[in-house]
C-alpha positions as CSV (number, residue, x, y, z in Angstrom):
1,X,-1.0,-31.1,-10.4
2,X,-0.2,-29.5,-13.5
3,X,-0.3,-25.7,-12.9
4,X,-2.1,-25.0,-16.5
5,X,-4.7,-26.3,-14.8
6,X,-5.2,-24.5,-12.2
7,X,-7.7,-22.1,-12.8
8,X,-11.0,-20.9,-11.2
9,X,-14.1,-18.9,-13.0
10,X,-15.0,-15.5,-11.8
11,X,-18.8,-15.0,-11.3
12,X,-19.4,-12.9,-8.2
13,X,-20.5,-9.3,-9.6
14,X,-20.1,-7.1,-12.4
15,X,-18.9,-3.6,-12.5
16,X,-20.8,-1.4,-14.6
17,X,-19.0,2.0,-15.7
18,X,-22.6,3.6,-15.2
19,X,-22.4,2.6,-11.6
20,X,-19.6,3.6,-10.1
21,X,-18.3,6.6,-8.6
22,X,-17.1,9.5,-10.6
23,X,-14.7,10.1,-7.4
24,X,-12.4,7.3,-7.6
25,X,-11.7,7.6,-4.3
26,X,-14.9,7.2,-3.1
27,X,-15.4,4.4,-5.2
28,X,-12.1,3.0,-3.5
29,X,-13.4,3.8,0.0
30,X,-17.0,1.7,-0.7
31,X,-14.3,-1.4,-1.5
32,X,-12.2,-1.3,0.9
33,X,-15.5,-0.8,3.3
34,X,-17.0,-4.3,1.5
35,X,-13.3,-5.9,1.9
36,X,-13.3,-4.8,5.7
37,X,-16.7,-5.9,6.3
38,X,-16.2,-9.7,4.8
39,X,-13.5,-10.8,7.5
40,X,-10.5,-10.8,4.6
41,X,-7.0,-11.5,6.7
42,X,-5.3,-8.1,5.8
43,X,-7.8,-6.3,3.7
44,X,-5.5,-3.4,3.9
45,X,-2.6,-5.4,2.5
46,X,-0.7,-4.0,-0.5
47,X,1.8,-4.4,-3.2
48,X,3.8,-1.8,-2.9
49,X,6.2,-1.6,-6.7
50,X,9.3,1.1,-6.5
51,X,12.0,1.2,-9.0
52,X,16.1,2.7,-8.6
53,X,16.3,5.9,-11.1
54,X,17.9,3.4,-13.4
55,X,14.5,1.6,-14.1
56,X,15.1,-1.6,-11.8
57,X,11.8,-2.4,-10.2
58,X,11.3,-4.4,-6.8
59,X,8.2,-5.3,-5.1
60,X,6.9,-6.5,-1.2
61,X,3.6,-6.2,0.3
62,X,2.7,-3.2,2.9
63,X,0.0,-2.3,5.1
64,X,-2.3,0.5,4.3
65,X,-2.7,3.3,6.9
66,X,-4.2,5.6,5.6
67,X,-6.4,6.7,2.6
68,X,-8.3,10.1,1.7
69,X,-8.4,12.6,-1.0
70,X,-4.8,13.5,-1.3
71,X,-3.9,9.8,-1.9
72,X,-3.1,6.5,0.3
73,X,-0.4,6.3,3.4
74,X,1.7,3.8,4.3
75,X,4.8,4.0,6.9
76,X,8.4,2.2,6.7
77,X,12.3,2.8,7.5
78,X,13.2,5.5,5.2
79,X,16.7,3.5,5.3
80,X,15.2,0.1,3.6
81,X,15.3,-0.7,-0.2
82,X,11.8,0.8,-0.6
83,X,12.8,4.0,1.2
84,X,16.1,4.0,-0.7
85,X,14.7,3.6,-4.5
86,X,11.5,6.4,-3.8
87,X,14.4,9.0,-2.5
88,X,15.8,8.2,-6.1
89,X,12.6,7.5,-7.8
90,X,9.2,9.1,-5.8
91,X,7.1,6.9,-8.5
92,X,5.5,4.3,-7.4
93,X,2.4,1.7,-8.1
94,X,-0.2,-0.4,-5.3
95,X,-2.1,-3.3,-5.7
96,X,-4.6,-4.5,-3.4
97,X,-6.1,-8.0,-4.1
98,X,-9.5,-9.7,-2.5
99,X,-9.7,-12.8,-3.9
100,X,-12.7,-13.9,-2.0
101,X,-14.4,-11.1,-3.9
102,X,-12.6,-11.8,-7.0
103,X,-11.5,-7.7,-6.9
104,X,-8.5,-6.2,-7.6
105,X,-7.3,-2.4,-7.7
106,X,-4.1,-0.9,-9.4
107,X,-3.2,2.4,-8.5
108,X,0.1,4.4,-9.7
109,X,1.7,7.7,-8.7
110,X,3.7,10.1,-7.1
111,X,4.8,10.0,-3.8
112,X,5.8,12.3,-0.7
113,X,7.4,11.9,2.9
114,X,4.3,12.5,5.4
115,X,5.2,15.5,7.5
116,X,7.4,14.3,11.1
117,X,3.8,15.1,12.6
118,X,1.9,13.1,10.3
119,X,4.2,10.1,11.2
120,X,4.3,10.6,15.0
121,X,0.2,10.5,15.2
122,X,0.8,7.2,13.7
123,X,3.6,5.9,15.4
124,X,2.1,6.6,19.1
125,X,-0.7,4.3,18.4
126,X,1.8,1.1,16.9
127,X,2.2,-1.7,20.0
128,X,5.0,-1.1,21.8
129,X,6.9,-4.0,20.1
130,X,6.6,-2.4,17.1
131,X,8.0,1.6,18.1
132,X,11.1,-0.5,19.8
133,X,11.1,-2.5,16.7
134,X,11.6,0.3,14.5
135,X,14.6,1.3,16.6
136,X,16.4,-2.1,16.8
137,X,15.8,-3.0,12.8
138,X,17.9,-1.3,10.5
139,X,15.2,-2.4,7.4
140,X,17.2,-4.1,4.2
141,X,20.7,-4.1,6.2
142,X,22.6,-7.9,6.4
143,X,21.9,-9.0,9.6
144,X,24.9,-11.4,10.4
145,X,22.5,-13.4,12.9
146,X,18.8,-13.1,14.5
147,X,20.4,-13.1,17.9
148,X,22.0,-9.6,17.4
149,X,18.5,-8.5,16.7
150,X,16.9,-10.1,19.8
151,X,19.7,-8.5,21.7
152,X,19.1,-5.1,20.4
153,X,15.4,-5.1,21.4
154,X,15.7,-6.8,25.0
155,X,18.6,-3.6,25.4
156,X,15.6,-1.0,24.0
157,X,13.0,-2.2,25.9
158,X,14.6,-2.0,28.9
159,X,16.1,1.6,27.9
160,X,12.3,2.7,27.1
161,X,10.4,0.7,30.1
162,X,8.2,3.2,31.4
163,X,8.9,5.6,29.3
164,X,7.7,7.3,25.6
165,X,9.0,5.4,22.8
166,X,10.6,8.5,20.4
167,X,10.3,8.5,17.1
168,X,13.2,7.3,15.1
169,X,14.3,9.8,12.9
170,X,14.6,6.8,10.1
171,X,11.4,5.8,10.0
172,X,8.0,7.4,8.8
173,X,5.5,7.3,6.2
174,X,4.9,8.3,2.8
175,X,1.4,9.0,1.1
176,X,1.2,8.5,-2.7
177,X,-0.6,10.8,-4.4
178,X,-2.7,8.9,-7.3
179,X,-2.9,9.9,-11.1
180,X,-4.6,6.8,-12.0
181,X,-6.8,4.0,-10.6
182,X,-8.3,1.2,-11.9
183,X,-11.1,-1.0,-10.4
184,X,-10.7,-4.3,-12.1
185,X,-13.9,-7.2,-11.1
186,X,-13.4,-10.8,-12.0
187,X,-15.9,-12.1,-15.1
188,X,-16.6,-15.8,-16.3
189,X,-14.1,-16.7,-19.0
190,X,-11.5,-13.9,-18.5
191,X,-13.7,-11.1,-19.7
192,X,-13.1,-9.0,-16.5
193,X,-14.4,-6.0,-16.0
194,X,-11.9,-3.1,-15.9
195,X,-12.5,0.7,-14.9
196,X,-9.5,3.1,-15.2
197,X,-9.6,6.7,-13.9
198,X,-7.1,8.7,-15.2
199,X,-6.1,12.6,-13.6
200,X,-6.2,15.4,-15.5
201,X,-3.9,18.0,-14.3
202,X,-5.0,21.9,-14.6
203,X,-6.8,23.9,-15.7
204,X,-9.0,21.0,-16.2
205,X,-8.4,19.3,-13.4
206,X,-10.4,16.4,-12.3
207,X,-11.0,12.0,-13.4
208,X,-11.6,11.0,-16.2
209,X,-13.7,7.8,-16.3
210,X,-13.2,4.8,-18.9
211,X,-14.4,1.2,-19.6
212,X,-11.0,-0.9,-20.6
213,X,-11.1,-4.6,-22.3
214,X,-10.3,-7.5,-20.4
């Protein structure tokens, strides 16, 4: 098949700038409520984009954790690329993606380490695989084979059987504080629908609310 034509018309919805939210994050939270609710895969799968202080960017997908008024939280090894390029660079974008609801939303910021109890709330309630996990990995490093890897968690989980998984001092999360969202709906013939809020730092802090062309 020739990949020019692949294509496929967006006619779901319509997002009117009238009708949604003037909280963005309220309008986020009714979205990722209408993703949760229609069975997506991950609807809390991310892009997450960092770049070195030098400008170069690099991208992966992440899992959400987390999302309120002071911005959306995710958790990784502080020693992986990620964790590597926002100690040089705290700026950083998301995109989620729900195709079946022909939706996307693009959000950019700054971003913080989550305080050690922040990430410990979290961590207690990952599978048990996963806590040892985060000890055995060292995220990004060359790993010279899989079977050094397999080795390190059969030697955790037997350190750790029957007892509390700690938290590794080289892993935790970050939350990313939001200066501007957009809420972008698929249209017929690429004439999406696209609302950007935009913050406005003091004294008149609060969103700003525009209609942007497709």
């Amino acid at each position: 098949m020739n990949l020019a034509d692949l294509r496929r018309d967006y006619a779901r919805a319509a997002l009117d700038l009238e009708h949604t939210d003037p909280d963005p994050m309220a309008q986020f939270g009714a979205w990722f409520t209408e993703a949760e609710s229609s069975q997506l895969l991950e609807p809390n799968a991310m892009t997450l984009a960092t770049a070195t202080a030098e400008g170069r960017p690099s991208a992966r997908i992440v899992l959400l954790k987390g999302y309120d008024a002071r911005g959306f939280a995710f958790f990784t090894d502080y020693r992986s690329r990620k964790g590597r390029e926002l100690g040089e660079n705290p700026q950083a974008a998301l995109v989620f993606f729900w195709g079946e609801l022909e939706r996307q939303v693009r959000i950019i910021g700054s971003v913080v380490p989550l305080s050690p109890e922040e990430s410990w709330a979290y961590y207690r309630t990952r599978p048990v695989g996963s806590r040892v996990g985060a000890w055995a990995s060292h995220q990004s490093a060359v790993l010279t084979d899989r079977a050094v890897l397999e080795a390190r968690v059969a030697e955790l989980t037997t350190e750790y059987a029957g007892r509390e998984i700690p938290l590794p001092s080289h892993w935790g999360g970050y939350r990313l504080a939001p200066t501007e969202i957009e809420f972008w709906q698929g249209r017929s013939s690429r004439l999406h629908d696209r609302i950007q809020y935009t913050h406005t730092p003091a004294p008149e802090q609060g969103w700003h609310r525009v209609r942007l062309s497709p």
